[in-house]
HTML snippet that shows the backbone in 3Dmol.js (N, CA, C, O; Angstrom):
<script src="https://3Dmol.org/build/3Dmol-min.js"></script>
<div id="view" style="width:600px;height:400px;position:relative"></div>
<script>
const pdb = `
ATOM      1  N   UNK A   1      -7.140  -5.468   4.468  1.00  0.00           N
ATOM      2  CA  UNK A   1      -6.843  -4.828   5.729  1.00  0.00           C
ATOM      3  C   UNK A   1      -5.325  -4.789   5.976  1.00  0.00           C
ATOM      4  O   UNK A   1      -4.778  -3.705   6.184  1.00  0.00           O
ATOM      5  N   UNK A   2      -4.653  -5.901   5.960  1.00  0.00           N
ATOM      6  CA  UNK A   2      -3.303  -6.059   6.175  1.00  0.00           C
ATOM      7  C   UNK A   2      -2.355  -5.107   4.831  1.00  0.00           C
ATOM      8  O   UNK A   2      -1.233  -4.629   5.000  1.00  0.00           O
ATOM      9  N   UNK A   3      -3.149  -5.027   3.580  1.00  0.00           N
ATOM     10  CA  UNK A   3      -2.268  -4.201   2.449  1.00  0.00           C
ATOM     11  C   UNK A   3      -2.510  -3.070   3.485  1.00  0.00           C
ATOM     12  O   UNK A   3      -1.649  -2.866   4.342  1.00  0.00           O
ATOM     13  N   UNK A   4      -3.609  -2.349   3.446  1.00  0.00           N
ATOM     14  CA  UNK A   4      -3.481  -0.668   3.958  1.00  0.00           C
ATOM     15  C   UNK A   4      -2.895  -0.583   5.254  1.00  0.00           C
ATOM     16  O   UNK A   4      -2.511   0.569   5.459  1.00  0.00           O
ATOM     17  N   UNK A   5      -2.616  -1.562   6.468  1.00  0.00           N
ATOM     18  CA  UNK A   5      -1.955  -1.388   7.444  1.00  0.00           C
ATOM     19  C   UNK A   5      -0.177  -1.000   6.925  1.00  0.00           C
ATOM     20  O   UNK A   5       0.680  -0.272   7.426  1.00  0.00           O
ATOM     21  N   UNK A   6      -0.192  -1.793   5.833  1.00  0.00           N
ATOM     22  CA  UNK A   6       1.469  -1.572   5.468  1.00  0.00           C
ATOM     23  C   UNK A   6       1.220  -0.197   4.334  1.00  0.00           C
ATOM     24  O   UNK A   6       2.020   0.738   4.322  1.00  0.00           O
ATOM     25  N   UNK A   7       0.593  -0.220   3.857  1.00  0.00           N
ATOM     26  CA  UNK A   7       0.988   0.996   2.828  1.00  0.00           C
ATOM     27  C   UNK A   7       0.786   2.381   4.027  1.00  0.00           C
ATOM     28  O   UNK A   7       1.684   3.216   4.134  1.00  0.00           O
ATOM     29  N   UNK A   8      -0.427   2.464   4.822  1.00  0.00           N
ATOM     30  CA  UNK A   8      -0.551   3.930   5.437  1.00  0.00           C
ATOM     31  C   UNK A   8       0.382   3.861   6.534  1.00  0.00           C
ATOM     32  O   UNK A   8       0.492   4.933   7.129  1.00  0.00           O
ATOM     33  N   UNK A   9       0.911   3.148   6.865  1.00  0.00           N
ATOM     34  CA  UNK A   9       1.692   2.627   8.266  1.00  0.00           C
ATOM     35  C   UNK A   9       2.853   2.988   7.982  1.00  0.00           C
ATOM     36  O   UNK A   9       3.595   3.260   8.925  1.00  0.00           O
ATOM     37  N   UNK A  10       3.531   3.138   6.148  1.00  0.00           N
ATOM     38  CA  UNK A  10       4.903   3.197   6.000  1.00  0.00           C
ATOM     39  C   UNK A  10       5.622   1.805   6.269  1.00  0.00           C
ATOM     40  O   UNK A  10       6.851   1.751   6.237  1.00  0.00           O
ATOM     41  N   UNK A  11       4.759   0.544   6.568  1.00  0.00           N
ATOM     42  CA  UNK A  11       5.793  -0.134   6.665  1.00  0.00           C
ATOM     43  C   UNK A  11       6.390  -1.047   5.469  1.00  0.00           C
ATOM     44  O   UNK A  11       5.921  -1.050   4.331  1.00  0.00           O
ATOM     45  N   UNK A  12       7.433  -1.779   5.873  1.00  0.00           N
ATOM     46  CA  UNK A  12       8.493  -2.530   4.463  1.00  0.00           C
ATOM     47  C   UNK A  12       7.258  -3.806   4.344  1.00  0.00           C
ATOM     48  O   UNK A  12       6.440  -4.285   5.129  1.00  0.00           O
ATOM     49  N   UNK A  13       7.643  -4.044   2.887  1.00  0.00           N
ATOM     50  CA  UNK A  13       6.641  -5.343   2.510  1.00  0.00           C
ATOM     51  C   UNK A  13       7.162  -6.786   3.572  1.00  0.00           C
ATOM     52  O   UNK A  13       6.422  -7.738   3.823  1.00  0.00           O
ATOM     53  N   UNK A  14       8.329  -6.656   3.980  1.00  0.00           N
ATOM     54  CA  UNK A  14       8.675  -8.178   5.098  1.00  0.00           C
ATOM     55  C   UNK A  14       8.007  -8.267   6.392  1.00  0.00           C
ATOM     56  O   UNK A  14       8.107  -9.240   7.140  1.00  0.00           O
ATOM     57  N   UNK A  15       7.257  -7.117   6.653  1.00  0.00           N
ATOM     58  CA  UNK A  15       6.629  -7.468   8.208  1.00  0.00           C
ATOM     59  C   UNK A  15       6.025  -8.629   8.101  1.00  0.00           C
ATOM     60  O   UNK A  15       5.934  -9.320   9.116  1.00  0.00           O
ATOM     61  N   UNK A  16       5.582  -9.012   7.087  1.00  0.00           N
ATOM     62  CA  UNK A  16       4.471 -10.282   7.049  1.00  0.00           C
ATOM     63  C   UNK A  16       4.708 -11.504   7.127  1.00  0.00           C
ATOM     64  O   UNK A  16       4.052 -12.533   7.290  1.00  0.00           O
ATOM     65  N   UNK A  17       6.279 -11.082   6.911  1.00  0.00           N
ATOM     66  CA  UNK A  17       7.274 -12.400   7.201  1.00  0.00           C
ATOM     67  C   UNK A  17       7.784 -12.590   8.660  1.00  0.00           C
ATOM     68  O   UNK A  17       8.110 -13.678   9.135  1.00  0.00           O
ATOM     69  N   UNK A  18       7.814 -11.213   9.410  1.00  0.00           N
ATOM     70  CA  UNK A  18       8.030 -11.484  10.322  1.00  0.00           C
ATOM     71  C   UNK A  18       7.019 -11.935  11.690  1.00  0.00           C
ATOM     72  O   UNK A  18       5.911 -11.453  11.925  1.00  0.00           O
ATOM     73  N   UNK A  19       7.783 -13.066  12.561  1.00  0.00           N
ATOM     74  CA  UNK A  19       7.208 -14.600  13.379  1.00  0.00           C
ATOM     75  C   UNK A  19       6.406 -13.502  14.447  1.00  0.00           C
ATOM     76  O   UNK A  19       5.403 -14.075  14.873  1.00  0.00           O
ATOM     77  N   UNK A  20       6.534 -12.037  15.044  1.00  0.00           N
ATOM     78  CA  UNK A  20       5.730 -11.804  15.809  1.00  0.00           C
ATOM     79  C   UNK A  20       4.100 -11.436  14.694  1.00  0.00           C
ATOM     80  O   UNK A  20       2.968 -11.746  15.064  1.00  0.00           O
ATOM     81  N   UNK A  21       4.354 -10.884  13.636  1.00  0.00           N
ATOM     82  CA  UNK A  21       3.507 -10.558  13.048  1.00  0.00           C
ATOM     83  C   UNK A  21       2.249 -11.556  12.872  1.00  0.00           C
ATOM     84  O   UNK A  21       1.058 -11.336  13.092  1.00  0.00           O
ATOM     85  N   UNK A  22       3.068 -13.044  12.278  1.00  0.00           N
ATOM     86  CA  UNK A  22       2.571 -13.694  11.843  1.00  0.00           C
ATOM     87  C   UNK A  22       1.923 -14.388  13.493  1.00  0.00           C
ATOM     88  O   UNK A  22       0.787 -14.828  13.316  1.00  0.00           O
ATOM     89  N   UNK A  23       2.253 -14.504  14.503  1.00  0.00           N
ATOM     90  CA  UNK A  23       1.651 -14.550  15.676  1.00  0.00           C
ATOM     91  C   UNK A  23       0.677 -13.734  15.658  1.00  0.00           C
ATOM     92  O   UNK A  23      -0.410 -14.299  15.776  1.00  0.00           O
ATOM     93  N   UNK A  24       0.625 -12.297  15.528  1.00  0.00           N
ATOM     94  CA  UNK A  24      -0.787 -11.668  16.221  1.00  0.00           C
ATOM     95  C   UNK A  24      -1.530 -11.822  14.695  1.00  0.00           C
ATOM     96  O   UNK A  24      -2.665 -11.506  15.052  1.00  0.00           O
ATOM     97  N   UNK A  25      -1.630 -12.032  13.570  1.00  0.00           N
ATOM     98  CA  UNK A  25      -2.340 -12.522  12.522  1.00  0.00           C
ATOM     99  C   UNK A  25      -3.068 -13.145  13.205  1.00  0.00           C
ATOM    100  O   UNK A  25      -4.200 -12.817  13.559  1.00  0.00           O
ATOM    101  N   UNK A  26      -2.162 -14.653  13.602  1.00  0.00           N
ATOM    102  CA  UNK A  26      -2.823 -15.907  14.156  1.00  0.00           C
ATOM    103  C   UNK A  26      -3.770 -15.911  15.180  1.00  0.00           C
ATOM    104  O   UNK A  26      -4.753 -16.626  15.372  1.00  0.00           O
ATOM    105  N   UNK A  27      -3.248 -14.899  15.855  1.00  0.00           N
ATOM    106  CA  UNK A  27      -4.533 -14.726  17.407  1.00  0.00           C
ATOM    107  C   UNK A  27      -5.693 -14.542  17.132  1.00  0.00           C
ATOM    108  O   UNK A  27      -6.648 -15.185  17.567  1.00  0.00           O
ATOM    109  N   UNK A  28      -5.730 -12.918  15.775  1.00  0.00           N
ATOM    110  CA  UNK A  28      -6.823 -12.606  15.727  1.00  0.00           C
ATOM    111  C   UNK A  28      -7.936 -12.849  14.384  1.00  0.00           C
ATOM    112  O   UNK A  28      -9.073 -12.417  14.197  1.00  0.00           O
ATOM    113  N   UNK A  29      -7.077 -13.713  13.593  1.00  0.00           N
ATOM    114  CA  UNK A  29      -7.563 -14.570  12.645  1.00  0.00           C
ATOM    115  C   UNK A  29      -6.843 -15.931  12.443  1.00  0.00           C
ATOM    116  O   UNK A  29      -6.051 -16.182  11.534  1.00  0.00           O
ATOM    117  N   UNK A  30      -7.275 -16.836  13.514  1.00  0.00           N
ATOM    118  CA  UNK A  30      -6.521 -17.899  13.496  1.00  0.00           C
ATOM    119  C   UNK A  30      -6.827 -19.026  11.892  1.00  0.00           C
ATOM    120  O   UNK A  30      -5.978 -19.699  11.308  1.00  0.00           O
ATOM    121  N   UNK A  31      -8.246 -18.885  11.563  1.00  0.00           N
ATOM    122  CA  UNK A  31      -8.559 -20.053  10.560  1.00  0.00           C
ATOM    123  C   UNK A  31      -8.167 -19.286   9.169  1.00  0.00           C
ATOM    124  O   UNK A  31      -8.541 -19.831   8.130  1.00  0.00           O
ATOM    125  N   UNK A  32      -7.561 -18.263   9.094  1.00  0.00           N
ATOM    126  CA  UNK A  32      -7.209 -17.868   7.739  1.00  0.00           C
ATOM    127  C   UNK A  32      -5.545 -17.717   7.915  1.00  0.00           C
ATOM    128  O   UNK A  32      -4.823 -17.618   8.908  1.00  0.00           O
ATOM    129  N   UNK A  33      -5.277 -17.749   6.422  1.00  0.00           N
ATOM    130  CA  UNK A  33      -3.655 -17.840   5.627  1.00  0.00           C
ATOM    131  C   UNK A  33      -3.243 -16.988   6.194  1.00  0.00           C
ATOM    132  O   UNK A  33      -4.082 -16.248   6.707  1.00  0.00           O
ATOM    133  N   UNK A  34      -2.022 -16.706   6.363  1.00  0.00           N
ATOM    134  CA  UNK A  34      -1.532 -15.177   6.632  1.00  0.00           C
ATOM    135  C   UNK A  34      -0.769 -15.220   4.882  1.00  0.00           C
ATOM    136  O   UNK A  34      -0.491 -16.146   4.119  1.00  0.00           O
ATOM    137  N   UNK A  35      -0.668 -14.015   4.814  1.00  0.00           N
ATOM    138  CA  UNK A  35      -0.499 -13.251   3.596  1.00  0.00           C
ATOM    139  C   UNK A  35       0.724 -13.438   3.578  1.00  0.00           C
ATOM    140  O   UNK A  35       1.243 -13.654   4.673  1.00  0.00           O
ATOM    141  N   UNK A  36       1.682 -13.421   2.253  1.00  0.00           N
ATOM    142  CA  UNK A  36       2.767 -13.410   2.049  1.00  0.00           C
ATOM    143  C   UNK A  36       3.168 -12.306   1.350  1.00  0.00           C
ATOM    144  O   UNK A  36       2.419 -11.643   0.632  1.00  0.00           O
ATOM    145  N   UNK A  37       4.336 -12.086   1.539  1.00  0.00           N
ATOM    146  CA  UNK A  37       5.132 -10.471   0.810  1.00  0.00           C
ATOM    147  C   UNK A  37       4.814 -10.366  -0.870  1.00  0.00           C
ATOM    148  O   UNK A  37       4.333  -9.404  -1.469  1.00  0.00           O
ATOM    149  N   UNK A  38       5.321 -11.904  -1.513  1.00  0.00           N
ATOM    150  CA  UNK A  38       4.941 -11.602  -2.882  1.00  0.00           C
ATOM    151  C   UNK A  38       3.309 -11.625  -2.681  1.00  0.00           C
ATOM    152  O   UNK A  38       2.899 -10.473  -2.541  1.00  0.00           O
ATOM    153  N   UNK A  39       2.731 -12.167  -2.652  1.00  0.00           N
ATOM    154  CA  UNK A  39       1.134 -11.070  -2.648  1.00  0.00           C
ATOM    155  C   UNK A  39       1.075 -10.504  -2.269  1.00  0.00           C
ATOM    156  O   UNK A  39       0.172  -9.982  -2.923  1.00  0.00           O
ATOM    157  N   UNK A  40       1.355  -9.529  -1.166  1.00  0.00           N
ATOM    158  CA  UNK A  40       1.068  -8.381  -0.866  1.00  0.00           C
ATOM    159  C   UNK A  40       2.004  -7.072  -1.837  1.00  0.00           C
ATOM    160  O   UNK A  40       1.735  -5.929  -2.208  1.00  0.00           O
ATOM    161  N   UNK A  41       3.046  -7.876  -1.950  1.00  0.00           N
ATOM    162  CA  UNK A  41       3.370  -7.019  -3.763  1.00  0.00           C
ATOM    163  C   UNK A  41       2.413  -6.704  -4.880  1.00  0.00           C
ATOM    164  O   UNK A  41       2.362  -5.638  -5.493  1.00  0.00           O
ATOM    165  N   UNK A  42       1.661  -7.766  -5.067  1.00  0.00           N
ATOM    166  CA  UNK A  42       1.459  -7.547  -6.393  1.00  0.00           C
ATOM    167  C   UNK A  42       0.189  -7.171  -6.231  1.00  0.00           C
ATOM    168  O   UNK A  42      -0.359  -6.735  -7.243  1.00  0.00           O
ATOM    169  N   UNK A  43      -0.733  -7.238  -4.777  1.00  0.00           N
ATOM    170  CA  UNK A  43      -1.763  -6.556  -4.449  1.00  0.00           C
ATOM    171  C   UNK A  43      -1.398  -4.821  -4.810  1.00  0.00           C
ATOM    172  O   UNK A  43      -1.870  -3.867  -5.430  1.00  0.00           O
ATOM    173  N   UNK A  44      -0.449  -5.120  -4.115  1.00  0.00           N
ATOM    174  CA  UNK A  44      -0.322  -3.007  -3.816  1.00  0.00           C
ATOM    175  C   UNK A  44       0.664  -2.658  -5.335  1.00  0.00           C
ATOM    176  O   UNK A  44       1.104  -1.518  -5.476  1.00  0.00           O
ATOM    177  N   UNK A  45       0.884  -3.504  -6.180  1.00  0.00           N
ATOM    178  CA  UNK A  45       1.174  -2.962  -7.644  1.00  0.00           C
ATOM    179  C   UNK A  45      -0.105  -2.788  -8.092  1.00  0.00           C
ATOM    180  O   UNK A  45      -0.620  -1.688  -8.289  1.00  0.00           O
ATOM    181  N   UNK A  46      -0.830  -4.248  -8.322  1.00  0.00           N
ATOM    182  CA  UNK A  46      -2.260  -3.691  -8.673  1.00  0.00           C
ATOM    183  C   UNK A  46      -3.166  -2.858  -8.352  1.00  0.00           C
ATOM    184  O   UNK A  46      -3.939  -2.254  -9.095  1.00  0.00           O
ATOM    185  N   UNK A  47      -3.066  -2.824  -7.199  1.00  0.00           N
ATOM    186  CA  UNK A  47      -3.759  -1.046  -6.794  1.00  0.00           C
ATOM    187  C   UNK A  47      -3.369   0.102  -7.207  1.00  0.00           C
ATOM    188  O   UNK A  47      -4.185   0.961  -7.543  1.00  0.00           O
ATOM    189  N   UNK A  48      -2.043   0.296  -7.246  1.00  0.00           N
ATOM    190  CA  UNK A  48      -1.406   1.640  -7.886  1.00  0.00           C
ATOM    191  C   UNK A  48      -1.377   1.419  -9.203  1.00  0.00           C
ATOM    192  O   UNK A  48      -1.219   2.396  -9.934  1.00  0.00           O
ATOM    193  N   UNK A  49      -1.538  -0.047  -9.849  1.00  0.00           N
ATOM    194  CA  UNK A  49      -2.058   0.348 -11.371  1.00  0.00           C
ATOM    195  C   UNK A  49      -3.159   1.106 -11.652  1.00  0.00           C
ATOM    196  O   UNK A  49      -3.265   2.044 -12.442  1.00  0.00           O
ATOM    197  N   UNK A  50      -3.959   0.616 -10.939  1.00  0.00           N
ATOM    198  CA  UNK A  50      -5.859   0.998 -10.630  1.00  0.00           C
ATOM    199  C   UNK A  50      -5.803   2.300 -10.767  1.00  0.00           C
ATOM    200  O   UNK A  50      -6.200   3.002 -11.697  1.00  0.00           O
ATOM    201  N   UNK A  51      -5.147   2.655  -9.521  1.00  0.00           N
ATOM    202  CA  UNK A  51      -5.266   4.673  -9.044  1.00  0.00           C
ATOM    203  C   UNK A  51      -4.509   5.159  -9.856  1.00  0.00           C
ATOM    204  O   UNK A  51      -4.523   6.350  -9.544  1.00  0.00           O
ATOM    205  N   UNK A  52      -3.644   5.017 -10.960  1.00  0.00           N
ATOM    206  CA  UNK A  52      -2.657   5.454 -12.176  1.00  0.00           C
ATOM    207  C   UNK A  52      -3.552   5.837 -12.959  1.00  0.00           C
ATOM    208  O   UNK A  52      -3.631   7.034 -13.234  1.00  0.00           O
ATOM    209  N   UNK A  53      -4.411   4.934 -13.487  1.00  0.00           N
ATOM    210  CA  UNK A  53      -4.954   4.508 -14.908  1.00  0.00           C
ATOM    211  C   UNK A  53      -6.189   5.697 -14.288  1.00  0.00           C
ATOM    212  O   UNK A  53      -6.044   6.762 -14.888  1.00  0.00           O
ATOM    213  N   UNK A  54      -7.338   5.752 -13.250  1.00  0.00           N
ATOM    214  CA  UNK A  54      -8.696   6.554 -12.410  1.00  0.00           C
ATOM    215  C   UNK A  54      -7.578   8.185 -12.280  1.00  0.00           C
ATOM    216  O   UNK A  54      -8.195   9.242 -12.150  1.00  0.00           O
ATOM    217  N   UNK A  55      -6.469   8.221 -12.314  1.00  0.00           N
ATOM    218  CA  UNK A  55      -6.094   9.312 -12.058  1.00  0.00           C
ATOM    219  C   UNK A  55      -5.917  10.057 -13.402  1.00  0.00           C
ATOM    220  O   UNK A  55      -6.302  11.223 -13.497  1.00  0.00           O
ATOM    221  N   UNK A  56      -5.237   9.293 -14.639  1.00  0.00           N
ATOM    222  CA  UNK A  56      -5.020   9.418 -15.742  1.00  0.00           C
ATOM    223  C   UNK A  56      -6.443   9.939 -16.393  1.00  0.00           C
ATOM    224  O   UNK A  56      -6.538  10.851 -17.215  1.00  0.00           O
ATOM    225  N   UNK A  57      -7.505   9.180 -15.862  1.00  0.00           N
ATOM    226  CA  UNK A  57      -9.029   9.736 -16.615  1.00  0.00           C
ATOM    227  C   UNK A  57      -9.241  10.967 -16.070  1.00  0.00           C
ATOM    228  O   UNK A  57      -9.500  11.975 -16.726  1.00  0.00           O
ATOM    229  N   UNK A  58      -9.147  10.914 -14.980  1.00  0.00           N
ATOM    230  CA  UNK A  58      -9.926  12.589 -14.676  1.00  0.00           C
ATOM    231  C   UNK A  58      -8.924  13.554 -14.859  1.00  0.00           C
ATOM    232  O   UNK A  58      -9.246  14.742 -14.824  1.00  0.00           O
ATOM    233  N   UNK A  59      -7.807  13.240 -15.041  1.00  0.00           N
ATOM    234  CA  UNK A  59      -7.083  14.714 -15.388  1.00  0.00           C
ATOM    235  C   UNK A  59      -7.158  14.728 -17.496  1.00  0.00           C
ATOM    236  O   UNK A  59      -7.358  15.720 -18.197  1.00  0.00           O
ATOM    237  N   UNK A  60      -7.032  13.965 -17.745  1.00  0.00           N
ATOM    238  CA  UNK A  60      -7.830  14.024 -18.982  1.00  0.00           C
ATOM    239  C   UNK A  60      -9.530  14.356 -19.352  1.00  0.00           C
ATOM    240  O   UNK A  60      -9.955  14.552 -20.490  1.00  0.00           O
ATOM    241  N   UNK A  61     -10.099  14.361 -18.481  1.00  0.00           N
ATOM    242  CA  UNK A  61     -11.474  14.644 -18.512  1.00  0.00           C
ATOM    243  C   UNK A  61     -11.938  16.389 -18.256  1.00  0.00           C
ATOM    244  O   UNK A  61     -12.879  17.078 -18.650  1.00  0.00           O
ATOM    245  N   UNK A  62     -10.538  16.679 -17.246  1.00  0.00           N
ATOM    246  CA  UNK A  62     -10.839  18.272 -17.163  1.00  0.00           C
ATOM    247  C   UNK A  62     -10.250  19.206 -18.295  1.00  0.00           C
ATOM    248  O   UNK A  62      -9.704  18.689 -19.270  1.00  0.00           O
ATOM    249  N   UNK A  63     -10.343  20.387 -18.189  1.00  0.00           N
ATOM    250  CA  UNK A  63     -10.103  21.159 -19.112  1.00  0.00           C
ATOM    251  C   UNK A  63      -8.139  22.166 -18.685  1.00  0.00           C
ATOM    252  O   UNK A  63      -7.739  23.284 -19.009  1.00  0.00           O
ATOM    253  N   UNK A  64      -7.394  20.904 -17.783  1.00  0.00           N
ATOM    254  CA  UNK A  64      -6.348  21.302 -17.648  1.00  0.00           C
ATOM    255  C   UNK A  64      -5.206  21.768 -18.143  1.00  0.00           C
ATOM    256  O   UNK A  64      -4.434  20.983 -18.694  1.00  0.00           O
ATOM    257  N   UNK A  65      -4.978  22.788 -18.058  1.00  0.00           N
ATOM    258  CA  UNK A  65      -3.519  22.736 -19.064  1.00  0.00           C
ATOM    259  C   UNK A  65      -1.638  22.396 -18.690  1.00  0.00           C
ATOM    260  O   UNK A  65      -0.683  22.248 -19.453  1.00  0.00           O
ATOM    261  N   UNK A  66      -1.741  22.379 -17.249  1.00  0.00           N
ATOM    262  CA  UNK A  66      -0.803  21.961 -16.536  1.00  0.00           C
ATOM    263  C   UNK A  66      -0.920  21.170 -15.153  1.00  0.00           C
ATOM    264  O   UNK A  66      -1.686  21.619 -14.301  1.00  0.00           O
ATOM    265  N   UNK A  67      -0.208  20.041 -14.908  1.00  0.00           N
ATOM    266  CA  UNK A  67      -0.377  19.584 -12.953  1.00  0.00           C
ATOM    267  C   UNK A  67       0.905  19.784 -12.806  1.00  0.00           C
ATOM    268  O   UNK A  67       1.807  19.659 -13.635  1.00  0.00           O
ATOM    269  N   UNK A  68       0.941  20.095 -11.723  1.00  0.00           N
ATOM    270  CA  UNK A  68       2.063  20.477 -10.770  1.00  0.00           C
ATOM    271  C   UNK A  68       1.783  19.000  -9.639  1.00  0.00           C
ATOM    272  O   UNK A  68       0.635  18.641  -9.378  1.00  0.00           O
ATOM    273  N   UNK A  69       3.059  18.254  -9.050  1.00  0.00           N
ATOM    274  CA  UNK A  69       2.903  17.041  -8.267  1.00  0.00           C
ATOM    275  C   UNK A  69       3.805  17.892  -7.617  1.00  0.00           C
ATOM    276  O   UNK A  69       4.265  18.984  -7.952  1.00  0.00           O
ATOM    277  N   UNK A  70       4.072  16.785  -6.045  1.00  0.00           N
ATOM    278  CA  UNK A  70       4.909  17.456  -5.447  1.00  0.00           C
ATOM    279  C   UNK A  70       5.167  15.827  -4.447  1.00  0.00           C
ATOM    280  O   UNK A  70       4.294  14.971  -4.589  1.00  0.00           O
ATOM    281  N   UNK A  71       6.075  15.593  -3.727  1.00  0.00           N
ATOM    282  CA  UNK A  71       6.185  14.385  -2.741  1.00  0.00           C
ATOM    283  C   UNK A  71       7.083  14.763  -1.637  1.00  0.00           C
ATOM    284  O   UNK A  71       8.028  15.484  -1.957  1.00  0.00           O
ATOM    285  N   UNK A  72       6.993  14.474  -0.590  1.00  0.00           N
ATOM    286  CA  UNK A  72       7.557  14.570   0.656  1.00  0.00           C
ATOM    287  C   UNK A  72       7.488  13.196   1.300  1.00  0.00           C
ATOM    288  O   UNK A  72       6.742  12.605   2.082  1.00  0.00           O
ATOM    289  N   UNK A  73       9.060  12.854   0.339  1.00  0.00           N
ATOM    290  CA  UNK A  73       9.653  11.783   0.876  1.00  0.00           C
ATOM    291  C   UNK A  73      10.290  11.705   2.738  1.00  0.00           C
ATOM    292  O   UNK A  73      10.383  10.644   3.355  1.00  0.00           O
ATOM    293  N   UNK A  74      10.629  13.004   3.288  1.00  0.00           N
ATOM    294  CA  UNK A  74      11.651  12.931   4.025  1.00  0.00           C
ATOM    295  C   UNK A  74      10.921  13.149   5.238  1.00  0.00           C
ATOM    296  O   UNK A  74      11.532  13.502   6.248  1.00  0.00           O
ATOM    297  N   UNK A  75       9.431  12.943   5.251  1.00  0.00           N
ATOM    298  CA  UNK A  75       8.485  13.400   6.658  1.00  0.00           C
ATOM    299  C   UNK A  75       8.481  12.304   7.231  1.00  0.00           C
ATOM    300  O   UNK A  75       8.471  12.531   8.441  1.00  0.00           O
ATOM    301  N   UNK A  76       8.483  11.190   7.024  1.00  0.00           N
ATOM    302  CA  UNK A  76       8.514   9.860   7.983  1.00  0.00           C
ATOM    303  C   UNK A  76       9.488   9.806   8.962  1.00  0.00           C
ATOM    304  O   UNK A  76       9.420   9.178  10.019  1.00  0.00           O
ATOM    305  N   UNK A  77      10.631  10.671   8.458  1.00  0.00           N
ATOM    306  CA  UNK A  77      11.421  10.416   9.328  1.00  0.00           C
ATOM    307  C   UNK A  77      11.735  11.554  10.291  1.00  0.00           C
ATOM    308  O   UNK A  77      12.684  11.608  11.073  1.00  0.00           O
ATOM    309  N   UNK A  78      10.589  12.628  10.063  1.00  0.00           N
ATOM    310  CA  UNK A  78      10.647  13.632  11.102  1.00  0.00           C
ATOM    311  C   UNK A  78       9.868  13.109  12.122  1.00  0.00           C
ATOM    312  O   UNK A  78       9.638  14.071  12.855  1.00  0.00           O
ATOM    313  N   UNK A  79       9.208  11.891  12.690  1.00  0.00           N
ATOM    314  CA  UNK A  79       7.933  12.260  13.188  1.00  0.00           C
ATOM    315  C   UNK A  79       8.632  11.759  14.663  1.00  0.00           C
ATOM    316  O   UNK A  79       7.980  11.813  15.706  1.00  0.00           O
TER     317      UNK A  79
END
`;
const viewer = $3Dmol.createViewer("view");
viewer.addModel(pdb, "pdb");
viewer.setStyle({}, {cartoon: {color: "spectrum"}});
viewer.zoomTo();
viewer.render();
</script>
C-alpha cells in the first residue's frame, strides 16, 4: 500500500523517513514497522524488474515489427 502511494503519488522515496509520515503510519497502523526507504527501494526495483521482464514477453509473443514509447516527464509539474 505504502509502495503505490509513493510511486502513483509521484512522491520521493524519503517521505517514509519523514516524522509526520511516520506519525500518521503510526495512528493508523500502530502494531506494524513502518517501512524504510531502502526497502521501499528495492521493493519498487523489484517490481519494475517484474513489469520489464511481463512486458518483454508479450511484445515478443506478438507478431510486432516496431514499438514506439513515448514519456511525459514534465506533466507533474503542470498540475
Amino acid at each position: 500500500m505504502i509502495t503505490e502511494f509513493v510511486v502513483l503519488g509521484n512522491h520521493t522515496f524519503s517521505i517514509v523517513e519523514e516524522e509526520k509520515f511516520k506519525y500518521l503510519m503510526n495512528m493508523g497502523f500502530n502494531k506494524r514497522k513502518c517501512l524504510t526507504r531502502k526497502t521501499l527501494m528495492g521493493r519498487i526495483s523489484n517490481i519494475s524488474q517484474e513489469l520489464k521482464i511481463e512486458l518483454k514477453e508479450q511484445l515478443m509473443s506478438t507478431e510486432l515489427k516496431y514499438v514506439c514509447a513515448t514519456a511525459d516527464c514534465w506533466s507533474v509539474y503542470k498540475k
